[in-house]
BAKEFI-457532 format. One record per residue (C-alpha): residue in one letter; residue number from 0; z, x, y. Coordinates in steps of 0.25 Angstrom, whole numbers, plus 5000, padded with zeros to 4 digits. Example, Ala and Ser with C-alpha at 12.3 -4.5 7.8 and 13.67 -1.06 7.14 Angstrom:
2
[node 'A' 0 [5031 5049 4982]]
[node 'S' 1 [5029 5055 4996]]
% end
This chain:
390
[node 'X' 0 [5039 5027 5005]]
[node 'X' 1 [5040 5023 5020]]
[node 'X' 2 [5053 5012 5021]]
[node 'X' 3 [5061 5003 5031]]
[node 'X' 4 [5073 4994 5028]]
[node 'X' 5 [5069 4995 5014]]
[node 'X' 6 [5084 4998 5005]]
[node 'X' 7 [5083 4984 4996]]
[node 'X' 8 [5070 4989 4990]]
[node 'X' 9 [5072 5004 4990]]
[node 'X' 10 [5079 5005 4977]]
[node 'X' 11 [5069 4997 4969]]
[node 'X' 12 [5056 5005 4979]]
[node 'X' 13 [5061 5019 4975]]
[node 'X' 14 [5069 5016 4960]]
[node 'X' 15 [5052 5013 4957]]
[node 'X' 16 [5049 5026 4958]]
[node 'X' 17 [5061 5036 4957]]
[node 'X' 18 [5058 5041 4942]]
[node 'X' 19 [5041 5042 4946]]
[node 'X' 20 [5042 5051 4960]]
[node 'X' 21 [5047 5065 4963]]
[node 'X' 22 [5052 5060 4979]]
[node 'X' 23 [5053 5048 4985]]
[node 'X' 24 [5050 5049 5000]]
[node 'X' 25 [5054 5036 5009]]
[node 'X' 26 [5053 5036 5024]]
[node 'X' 27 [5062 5026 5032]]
[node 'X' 28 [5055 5019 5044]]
[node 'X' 29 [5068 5014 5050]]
[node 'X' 30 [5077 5008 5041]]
[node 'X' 31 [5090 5001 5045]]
[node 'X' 32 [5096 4999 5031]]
[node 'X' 33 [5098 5007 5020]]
[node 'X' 34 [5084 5013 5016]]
[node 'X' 35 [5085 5028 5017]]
[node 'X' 36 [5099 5027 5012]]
[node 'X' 37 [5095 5018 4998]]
[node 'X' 38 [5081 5027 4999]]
[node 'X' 39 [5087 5041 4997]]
[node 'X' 40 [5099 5035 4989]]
[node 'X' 41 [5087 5032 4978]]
[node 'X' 42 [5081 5046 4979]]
[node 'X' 43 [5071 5046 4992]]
[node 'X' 44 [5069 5053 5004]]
[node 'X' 45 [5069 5047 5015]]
[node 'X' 46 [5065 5052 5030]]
[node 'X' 47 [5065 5043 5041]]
[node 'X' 48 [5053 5039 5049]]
[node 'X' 49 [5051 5031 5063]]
[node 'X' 50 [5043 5019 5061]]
[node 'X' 51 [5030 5017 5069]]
[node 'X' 52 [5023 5007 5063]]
[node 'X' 53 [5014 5015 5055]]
[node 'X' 54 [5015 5015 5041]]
[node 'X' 55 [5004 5027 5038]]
[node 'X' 56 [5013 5036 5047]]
[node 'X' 57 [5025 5032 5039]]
[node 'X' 58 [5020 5034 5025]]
[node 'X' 59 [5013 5046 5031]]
[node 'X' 60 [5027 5052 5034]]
[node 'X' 61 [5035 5049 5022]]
[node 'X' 62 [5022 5057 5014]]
[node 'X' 63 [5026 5069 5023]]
[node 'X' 64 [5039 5070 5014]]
[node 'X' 65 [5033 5069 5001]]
[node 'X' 66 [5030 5081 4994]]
[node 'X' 67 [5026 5075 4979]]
[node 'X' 68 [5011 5078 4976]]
[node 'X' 69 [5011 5062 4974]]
[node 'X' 70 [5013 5051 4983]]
[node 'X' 71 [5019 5036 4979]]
[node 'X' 72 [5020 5027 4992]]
[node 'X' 73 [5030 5013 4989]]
[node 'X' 74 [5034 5006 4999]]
[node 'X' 75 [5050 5001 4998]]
[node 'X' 76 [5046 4985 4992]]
[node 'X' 77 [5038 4992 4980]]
[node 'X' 78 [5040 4998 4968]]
[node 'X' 79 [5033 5010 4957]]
[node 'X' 80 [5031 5002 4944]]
[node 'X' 81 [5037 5010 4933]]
[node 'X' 82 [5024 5006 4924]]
[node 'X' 83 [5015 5015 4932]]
[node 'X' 84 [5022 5026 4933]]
[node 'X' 85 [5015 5035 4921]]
[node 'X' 86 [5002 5030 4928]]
[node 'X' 87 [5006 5034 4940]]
[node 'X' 88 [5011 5048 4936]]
[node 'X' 89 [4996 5050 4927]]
[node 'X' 90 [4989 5047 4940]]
[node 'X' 91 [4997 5056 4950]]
[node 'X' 92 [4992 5067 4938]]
[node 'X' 93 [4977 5064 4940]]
[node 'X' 94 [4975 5078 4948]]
[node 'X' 95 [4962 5070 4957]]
[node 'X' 96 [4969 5056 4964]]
[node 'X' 97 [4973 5057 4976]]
[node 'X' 98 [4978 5043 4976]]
[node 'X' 99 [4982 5035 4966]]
[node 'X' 100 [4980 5018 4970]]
[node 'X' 101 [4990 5009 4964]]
[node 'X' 102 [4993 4994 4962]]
[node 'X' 103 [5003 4988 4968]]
[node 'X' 104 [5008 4974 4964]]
[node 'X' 105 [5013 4964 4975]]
[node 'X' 106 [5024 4958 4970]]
[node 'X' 107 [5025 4944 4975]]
[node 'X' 108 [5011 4942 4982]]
[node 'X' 109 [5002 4931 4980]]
[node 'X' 110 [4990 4935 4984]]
[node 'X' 111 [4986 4949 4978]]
[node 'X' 112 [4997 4956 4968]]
[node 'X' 113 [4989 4969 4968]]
[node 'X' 114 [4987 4978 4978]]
[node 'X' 115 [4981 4992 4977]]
[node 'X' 116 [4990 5003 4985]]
[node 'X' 117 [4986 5018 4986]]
[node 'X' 118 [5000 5024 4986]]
[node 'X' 119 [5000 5036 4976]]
[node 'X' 120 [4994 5048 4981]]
[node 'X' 121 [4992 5062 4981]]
[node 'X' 122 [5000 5069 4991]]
[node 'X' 123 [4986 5075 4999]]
[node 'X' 124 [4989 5081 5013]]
[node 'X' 125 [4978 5073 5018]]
[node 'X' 126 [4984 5061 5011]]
[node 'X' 127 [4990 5051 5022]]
[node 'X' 128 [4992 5037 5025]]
[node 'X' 129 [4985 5029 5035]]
[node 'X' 130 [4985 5014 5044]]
[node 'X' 131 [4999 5009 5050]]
[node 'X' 132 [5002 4998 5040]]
[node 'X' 133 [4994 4999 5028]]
[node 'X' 134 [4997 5013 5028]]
[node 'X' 135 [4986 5020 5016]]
[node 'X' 136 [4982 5034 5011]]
[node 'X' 137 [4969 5029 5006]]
[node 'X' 138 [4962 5034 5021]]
[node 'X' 139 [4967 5047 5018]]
[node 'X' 140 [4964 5047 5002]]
[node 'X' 141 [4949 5043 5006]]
[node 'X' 142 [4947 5054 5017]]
[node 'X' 143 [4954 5066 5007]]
[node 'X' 144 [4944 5060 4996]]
[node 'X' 145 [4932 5061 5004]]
[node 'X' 146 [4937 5076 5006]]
[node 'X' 147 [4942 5080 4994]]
[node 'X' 148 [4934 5071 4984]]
[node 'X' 149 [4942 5076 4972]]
[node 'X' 150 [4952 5066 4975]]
[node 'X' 151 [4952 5051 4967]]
[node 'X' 152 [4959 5040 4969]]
[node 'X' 153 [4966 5035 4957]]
[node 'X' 154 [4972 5020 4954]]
[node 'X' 155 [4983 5016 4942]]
[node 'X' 156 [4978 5002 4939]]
[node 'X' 157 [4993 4996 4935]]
[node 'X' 158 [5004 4992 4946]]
[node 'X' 159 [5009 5001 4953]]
[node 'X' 160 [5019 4996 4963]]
[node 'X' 161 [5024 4984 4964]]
[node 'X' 162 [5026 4980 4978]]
[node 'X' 163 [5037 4967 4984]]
[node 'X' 164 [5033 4966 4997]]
[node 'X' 165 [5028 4954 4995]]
[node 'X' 166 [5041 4947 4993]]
[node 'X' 167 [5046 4950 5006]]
[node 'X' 168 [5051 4938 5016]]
[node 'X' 169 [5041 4931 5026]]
[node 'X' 170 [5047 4938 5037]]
[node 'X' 171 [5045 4951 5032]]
[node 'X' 172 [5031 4950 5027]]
[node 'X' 173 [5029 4942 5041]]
[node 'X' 174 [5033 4955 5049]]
[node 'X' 175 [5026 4965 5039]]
[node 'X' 176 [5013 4956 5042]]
[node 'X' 177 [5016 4958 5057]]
[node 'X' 178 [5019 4973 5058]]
[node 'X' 179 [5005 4976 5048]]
[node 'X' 180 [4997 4966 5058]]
[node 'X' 181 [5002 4976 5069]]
[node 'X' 182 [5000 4988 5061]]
[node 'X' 183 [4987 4985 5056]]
[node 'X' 184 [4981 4980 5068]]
[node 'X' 185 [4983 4991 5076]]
[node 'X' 186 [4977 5001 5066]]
[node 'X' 187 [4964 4990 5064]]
[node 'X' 188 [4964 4992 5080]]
[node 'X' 189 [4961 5005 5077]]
[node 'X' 190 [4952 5006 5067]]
[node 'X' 191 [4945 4991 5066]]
[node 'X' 192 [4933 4993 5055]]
[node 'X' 193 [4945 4999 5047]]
[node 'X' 194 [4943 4989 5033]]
[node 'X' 195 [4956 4992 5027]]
[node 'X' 196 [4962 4987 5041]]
[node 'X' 197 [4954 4976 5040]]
[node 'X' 198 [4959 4971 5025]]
[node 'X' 199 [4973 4973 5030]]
[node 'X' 200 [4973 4968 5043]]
[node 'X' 201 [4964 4956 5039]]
[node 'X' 202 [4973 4951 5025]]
[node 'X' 203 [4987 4952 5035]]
[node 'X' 204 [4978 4943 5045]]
[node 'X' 205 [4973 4933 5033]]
[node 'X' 206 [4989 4935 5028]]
[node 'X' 207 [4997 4930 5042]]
[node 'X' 208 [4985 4919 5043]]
[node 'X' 209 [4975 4926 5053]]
[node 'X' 210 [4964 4922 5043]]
[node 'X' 211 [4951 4924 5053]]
[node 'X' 212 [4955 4936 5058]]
[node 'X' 213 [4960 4940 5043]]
[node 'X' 214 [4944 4939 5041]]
[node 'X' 215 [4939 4946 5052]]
[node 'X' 216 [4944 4959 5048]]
[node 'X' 217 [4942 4956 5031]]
[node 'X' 218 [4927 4954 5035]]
[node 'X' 219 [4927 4964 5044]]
[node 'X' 220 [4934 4974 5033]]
[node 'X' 221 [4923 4968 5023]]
[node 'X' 222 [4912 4974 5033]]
[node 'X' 223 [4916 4988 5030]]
[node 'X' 224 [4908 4997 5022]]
[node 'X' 225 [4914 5007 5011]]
[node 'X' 226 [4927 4998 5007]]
[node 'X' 227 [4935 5000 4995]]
[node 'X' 228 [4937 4988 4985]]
[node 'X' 229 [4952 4988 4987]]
[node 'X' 230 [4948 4984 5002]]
[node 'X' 231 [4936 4976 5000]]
[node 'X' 232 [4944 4968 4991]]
[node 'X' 233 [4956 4967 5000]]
[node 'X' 234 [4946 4962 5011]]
[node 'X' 235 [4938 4951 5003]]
[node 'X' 236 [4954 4946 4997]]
[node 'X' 237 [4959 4943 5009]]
[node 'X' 238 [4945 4939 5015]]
[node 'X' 239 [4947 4927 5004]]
[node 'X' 240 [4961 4925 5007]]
[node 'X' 241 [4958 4923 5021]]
[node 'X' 242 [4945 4913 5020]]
[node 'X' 243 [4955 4905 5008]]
[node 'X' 244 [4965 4903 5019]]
[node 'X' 245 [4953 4898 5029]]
[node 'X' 246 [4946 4888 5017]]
[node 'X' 247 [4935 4898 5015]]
[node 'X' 248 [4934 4897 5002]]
[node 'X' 249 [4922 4902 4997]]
[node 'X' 250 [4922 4913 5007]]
[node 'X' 251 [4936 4916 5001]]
[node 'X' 252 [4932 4915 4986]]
[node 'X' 253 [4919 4925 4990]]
[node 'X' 254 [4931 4935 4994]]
[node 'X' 255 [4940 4934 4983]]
[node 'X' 256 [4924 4935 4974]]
[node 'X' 257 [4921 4948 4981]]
[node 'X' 258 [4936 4956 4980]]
[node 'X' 259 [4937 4951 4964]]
[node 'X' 260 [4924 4957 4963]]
[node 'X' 261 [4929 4972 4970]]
[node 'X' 262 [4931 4985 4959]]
[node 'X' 263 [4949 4986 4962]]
[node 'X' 264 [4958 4984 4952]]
[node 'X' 265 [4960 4969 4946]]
[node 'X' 266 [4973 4967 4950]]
[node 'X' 267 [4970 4969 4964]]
[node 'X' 268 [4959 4959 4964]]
[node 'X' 269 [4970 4949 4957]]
[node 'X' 270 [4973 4942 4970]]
[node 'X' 271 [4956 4938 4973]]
[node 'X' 272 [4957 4932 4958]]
[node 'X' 273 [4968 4925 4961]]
[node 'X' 274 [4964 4918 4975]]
[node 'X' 275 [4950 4916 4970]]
[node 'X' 276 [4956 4907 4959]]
[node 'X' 277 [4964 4899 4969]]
[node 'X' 278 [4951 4897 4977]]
[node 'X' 279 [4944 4893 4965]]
[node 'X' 280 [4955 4883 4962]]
[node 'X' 281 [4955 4878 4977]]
[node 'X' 282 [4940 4874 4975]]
[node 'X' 283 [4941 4869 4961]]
[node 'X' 284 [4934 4879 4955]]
[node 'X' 285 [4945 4878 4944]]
[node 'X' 286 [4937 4887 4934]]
[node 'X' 287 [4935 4899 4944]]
[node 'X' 288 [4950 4897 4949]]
[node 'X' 289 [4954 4900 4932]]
[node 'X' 290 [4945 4912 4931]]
[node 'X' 291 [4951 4919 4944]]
[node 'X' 292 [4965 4916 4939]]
[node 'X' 293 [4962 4921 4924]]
[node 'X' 294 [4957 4933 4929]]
[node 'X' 295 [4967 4936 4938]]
[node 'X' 296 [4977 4933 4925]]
[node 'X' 297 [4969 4944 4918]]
[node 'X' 298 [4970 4954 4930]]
[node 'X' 299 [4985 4951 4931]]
[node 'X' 300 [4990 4943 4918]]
[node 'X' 301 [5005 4943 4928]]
[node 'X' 302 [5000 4938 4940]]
[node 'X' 303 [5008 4924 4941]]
[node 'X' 304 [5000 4918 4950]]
[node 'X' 305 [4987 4917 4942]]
[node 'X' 306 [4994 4911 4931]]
[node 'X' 307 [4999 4899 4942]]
[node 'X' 308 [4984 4898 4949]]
[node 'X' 309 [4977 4898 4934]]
[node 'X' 310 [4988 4887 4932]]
[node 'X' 311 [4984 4880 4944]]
[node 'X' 312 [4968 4880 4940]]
[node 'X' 313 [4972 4876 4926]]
[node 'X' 314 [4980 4865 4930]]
[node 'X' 315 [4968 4860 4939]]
[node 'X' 316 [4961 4860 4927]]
[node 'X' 317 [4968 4852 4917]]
[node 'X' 318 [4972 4864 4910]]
[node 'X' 319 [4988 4860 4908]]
[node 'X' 320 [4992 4867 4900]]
[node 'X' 321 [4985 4881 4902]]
[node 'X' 322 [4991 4879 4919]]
[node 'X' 323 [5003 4877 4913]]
[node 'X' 324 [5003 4889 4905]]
[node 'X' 325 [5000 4897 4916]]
[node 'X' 326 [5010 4892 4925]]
[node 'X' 327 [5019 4897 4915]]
[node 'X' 328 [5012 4911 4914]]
[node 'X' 329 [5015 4912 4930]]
[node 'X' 330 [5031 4907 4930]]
[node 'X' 331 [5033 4917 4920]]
[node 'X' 332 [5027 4929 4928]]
[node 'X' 333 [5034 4921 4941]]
[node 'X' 334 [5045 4914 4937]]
[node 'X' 335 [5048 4909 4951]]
[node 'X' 336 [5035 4904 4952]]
[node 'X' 337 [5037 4889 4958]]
[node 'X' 338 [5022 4883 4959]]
[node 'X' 339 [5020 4887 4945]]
[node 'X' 340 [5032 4879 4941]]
[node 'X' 341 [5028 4869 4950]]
[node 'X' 342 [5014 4869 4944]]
[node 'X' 343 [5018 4871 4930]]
[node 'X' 344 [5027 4858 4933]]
[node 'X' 345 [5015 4850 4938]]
[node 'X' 346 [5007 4854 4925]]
[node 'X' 347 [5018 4850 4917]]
[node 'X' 348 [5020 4837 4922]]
[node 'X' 349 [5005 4835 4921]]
[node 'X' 350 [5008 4839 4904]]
[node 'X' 351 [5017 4830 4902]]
[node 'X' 352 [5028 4840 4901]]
[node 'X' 353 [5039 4833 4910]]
[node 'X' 354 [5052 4843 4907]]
[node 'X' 355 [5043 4853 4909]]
[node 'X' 356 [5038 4849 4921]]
[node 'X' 357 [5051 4845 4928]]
[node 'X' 358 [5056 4859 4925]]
[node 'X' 359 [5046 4867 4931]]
[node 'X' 360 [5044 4860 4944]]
[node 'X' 361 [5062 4860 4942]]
[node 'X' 362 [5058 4874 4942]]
[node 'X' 363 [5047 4874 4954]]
[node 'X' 364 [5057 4868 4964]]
[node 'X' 365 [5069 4877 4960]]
[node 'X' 366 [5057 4889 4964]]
[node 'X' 367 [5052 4881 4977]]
[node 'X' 368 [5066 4880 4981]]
[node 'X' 369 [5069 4895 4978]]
[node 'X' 370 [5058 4898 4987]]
[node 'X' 371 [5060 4889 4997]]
[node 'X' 372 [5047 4882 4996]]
[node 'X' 373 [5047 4867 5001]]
[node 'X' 374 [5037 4864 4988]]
[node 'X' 375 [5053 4864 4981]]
[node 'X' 376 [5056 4851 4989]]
[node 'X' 377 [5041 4844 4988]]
[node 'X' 378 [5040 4847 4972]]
[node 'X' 379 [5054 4841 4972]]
[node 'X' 380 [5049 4830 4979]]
[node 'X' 381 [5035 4827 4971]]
[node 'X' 382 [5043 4827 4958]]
[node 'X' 383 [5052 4815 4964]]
[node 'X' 384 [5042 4808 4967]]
[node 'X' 385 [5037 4808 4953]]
[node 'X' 386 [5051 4803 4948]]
[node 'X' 387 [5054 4818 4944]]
[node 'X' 388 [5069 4823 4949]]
[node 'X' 389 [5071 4837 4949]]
% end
């Protein structure tokens, strides 16, 4: 681990994976609380390290400490589930894998949930990270190969890490925005025909709003011959997100078509099903917004969102009492879930159901509020004007 400033989520970091590994090794980057002290206070060694910016230096450091034959990278604001433990020791075993890619689940993330991550590896002295920001071993992993092509990359298809980040403050996600712009920027100055570069540096541009020049890099990462699915898929997703924003749609619909269509894992390609439903709902193709959703449903029968949008198409279609199923289905996965209350209170209403009703958008408002969202104060309002008084 590589950390700064990180004591509040230490405990829960390191308690993840205190019974599984032999050493934990974590560097501090400058930390003015009490990191190091709550980090070897749980078990870990800790060496200090002067930040410069560069994350693959960092990581590069803290792998000179370890001395397992294994590698596991977390970063502070993820954890090791417990569930894949036996699979993750059964792998470790397997004597040709030199690395070992894992899913990682985005707690909290709208867009895409899943994300591929290759972060258990076999300690290899050629093995070594690479790029400032999104600091990788696969650079490495991919020249040893082409060396020693007795090595195999292995995957364990369940979630692996579950990683919180996403539930971070808008000022902080607005500051790690700016320092991987810089980061990233500068290593693309470098090495411009890169496509890895190109699929980050061009979804953090769609991401902050810079959709054009979002594009630019996408198609020019798309031009690249000898991708891998995982970054082709990257590049046509966020290739869709950018042309939905700009009103494109069917160039965006031909995006989100090509990267369902790619050989990864299902639950990867989870967020394409799901945008694809929402611009099939968007142009009434009510029928091919319900298939994206179900099979999103099937590749993820958890994923809360699905439940809502297959609501929404449901609803649109005169299905009452199928939407309202559904939006039932996504508060009990989300209990703090207010457009499905709220929605779940329009169907309601619309059934008849009047008690009902009243208490879910009762519980909509109560939701809004809690998250500070002004749609408390217009719902409020709406349901006044109907002569309803919550």
């Amino acid at each position: 681990m590589i950390v700064k400033n990180e004591e509040q989520t230490l405990p829960q970091c390191l308690g993840s994976v205190q019974s599984v590994v032999d050493e934990m090794i974590v560097l501090d980057t400058g930390s003015s609380d009490r990191t190091p002290d709550v980090a070897r206070k749980l078990g870990a060694e800790v060496y200090p390290f002067e930040w410069c910016h560069d994350f693959a230096k960092a990581r590069n450091e803290a792998l000179k400490y370890v001395r397992g034959d294994w590698v596991l990278v977390l970063d502070a604001d993820e954890v090791l589930v417990s569930d894949i433990v036996p699979l993750l020791k059964q792998a470790i075993q397997h004597d040709r894998f030199l690395l070992v890619n894992l899913l990682r689940q985005e707690v909290g993330a709208a867009q895409s949930p899943y994300s591929q991550v290759s972060r258990l590896f076999r300690r290899h002295p050629n093995l070594c990270f690479s790029r400032p920001y999104h600091a990788l071993v696969d650079d490495s992993v991919t020249h040893i190969m082409s060396q020693e092509p007795q090595w195999q990359i292995g995957y364990l298809p369940n979630v692996a890490i579950l990683h919180q980040g996403y539930q971070r403050s808008a000022i902080a996600q607005k500051d790690k925005f700016a320092q991987a712009q810089t980061a990233m920027e500068g290593f693309y100055n470098c090495h411009p025909n890169d496509p890895y570069v190109c699929s980050k540096l061009g979804a953090l541009y769609v991401e902050t709003g810079s959709w054009q020049r979002g594009i630019e890099l996408l198609e020019k990462g798309l031009k690249r011959s000898g991708l891998n699915a995982q970054i082709l898929y990257e590049l046509h997703y966020h290739l869709g997100i950018a042309y939905s924003k700009l009103q494109q749609i069917p160039k965006a619909i031909a995006h989100y078509q090509a990267a369902i269509g790619l050989s990864i894992y299902p639950l990867l390609k989870l967020g394409a099903y799901n945008n694809l439903g929402n611009l099939r709902q968007v142009t009434g193709d009510l029928n091919g917004a319900k298939m994206a959703y179900e099979i999103a449903l099937q590749i993820d029968p958890k994923f809360a969102a699905g439940y809502y949008n297959l609501g929404m198409t449901l609803k649109a279609m005169g299905s009452l009492n199928e939407a309202i199923a559904n939006y039932r289905q996504a508060i009990a996965l989300n209990s703090n879930y207010a457009e499905a209350y709220q929605n779940l209170g329009v169907v309601l209403l619309k059934s008849g159901k009047l008690n009902d009703s009243l208490a879910a958008f009762k519980q909509a408002i109560a939701l809004h509020e809690m998250q500070s969202s002004p749609e408390a104060e217009r719902l409020r309002q709406g349901l006044e004007g109907m002569g309803f008084s919550l």
